[in-house]
ROTI-757900 format. One record per atom (N, C-alpha, C): residue number from 0; x, y, z. Coordinates in steps of 0.02 Angstrom, whole numbers, plus 50000, padded with zeros to 5 digits. Layout:
NUM:X:Y:Z
...
This chain:
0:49283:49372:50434
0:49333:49353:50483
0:49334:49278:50490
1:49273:49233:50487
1:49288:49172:50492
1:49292:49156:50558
2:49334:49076:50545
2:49346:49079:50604
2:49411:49079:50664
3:49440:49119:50613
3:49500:49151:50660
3:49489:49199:50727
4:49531:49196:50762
4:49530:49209:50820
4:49541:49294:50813
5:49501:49343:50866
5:49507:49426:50868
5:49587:49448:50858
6:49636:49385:50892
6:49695:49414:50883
6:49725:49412:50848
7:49717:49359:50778
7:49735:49309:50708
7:49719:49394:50680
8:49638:49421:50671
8:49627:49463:50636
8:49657:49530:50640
9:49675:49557:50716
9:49711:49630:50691
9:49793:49606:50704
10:49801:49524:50697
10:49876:49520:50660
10:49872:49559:50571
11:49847:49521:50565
11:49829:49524:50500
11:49817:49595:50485
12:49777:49628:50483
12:49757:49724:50513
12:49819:49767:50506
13:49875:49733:50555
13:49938:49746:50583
13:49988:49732:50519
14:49969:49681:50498
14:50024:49656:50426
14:49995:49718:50362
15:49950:49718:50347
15:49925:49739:50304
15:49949:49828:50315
16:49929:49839:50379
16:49967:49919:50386
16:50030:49941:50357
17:50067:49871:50388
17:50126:49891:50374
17:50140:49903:50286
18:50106:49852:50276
18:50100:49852:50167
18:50101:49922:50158
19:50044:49939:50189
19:50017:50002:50166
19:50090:50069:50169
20:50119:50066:50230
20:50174:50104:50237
20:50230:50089:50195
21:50235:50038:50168
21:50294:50016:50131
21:50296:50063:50051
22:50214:50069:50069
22:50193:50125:49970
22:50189:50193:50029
23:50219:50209:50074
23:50207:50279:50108
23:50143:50303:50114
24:50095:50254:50126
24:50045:50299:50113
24:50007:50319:50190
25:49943:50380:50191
25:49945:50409:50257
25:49887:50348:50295
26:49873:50382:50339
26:49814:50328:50371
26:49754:50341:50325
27:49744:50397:50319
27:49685:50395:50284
27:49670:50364:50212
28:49746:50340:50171
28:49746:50299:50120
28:49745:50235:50133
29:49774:50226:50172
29:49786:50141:50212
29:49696:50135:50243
30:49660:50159:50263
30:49586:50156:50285
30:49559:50111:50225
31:49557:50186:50161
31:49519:50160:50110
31:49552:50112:50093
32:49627:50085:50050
32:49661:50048:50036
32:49617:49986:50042
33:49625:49982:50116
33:49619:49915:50143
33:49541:49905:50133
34:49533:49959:50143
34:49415:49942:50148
34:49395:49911:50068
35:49441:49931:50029
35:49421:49928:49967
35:49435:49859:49933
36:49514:49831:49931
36:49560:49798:49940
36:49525:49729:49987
37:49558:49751:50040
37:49539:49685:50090
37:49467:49676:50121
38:49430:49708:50120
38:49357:49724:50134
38:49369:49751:50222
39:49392:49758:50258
39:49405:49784:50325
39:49379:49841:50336
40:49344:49826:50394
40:49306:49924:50401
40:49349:49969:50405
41:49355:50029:50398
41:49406:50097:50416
41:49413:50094:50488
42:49361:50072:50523
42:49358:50078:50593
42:49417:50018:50608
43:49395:49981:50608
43:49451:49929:50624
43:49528:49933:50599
44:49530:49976:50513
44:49602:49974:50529
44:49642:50063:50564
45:49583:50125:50581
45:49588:50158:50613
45:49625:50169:50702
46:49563:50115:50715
46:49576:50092:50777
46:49644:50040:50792
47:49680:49995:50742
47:49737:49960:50747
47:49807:50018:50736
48:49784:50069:50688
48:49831:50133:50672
48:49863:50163:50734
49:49799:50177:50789
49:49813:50216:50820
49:49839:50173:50889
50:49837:50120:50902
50:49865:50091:50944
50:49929:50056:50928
51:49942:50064:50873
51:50025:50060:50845
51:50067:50119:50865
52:50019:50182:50849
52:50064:50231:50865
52:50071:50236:50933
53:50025:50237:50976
53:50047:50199:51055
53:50113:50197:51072
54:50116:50130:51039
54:50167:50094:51058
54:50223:50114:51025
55:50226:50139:50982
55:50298:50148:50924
55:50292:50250:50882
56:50277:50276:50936
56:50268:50344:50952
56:50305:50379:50900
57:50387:50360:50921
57:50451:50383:50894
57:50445:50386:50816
58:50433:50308:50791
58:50414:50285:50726
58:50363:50327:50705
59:50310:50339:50733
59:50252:50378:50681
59:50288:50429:50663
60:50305:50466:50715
60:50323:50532:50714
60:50366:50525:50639
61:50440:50494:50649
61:50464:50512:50599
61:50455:50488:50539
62:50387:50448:50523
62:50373:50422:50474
62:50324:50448:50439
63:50286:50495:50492
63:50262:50591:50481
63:50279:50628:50434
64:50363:50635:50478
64:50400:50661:50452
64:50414:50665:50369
65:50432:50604:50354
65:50464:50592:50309
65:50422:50582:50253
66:50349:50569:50265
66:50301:50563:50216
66:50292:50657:50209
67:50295:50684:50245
67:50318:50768:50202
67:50343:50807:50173
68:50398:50770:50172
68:50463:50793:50152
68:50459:50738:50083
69:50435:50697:50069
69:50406:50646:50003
69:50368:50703:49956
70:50323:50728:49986
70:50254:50780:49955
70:50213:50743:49941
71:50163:50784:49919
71:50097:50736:49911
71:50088:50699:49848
72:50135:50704:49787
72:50133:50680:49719
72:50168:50615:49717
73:50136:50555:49754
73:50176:50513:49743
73:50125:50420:49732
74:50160:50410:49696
74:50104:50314:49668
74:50148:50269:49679
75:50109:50216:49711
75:50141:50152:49705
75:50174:50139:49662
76:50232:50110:49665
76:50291:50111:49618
76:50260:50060:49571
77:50232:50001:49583
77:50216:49962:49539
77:50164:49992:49469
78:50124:50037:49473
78:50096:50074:49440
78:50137:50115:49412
79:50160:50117:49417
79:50208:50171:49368
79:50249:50126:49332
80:50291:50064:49316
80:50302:50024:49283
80:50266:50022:49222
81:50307:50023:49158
81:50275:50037:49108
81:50323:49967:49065
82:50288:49922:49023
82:50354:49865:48993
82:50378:49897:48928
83:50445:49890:48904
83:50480:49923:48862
83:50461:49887:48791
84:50435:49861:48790
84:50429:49798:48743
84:50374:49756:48748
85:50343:49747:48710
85:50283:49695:48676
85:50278:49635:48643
86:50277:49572:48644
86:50269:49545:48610
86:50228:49536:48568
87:50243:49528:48485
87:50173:49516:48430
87:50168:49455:48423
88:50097:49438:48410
88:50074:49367:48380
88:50098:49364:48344
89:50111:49403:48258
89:50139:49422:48203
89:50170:49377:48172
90:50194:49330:48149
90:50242:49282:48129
90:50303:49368:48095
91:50357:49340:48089
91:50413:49376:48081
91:50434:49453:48115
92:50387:49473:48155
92:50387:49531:48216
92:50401:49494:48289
93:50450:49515:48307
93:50494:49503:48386
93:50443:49516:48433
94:50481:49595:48410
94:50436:49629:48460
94:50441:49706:48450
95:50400:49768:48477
95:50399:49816:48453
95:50418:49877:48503
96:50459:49922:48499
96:50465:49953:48545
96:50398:50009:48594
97:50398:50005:48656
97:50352:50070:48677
97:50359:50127:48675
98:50330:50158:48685
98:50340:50247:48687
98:50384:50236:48776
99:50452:50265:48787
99:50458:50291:48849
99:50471:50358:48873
100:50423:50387:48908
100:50423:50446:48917
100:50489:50473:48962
C-alpha cells in the first residue's frame, strides 16, 4: 500500500472491480483475479464488493442477472484473440497464414 492514503487504496480496489466486471466476471473471480494479479487480499477486495452492492443494489442485481443468462463458458476476450498472420525472419517469406478455427 505504501504510502497512499486508506481511501487512495479501496479507490483503487473500486477501479480494479470494476475491470474485473468489464470481463463479467463473478466476485469470486474478481477475489482471485485481483489476489493474484494485483497482490490484494480477497478480504479487502470482498469487503469493497460488498459495500458497492450497498450502495448500487439495483446494479448488482441485474448484473446477476445478466452474468446468467452469459453461462458459465466464457474468457476474457483478449485471450481468445488469435493473430491471422506471422511474420518470418526468412528473406523472401511475407508472411504465413494461421490455422483459423
Amino acid at each position: 500500500m505504501g504510502s497512499d492514503s486508506p481511501a487512495q487504496y479501496i479507490h483503487l480496489v473500486h477501479h480494479l472491480i470494476e475491470e474485473c466486471m468489464v470481463f463479467n466476471l463473478s466476485k469470486e473471480e474478481c477475489m482471485e483475479a485481483l489476489s493474484k494479479h494485483a497482490n490484494i487480499l480477497p478480504i479487502i477486495t470482498s469487503t469493497v464488493w460488498k459495500e458497492l452492492e450497498k450502495e448500487n443494489k439495483e446494479f448488482f442485481d441485474a448484473y446477476e442477472k445478466s452474468r446468467g443468462e452469459i453461462g458459465s463458458e466464457r474468457e476474457c476476450p483478449i485471450t481468445q484473440m488469435r493473430p491471422k498472420k506471422i511474420l518470418l525472419d526468412s528473406p523472401g517469406k511475407d508472411t504465413v497464414a494461421m490455422n483459423e478455427d
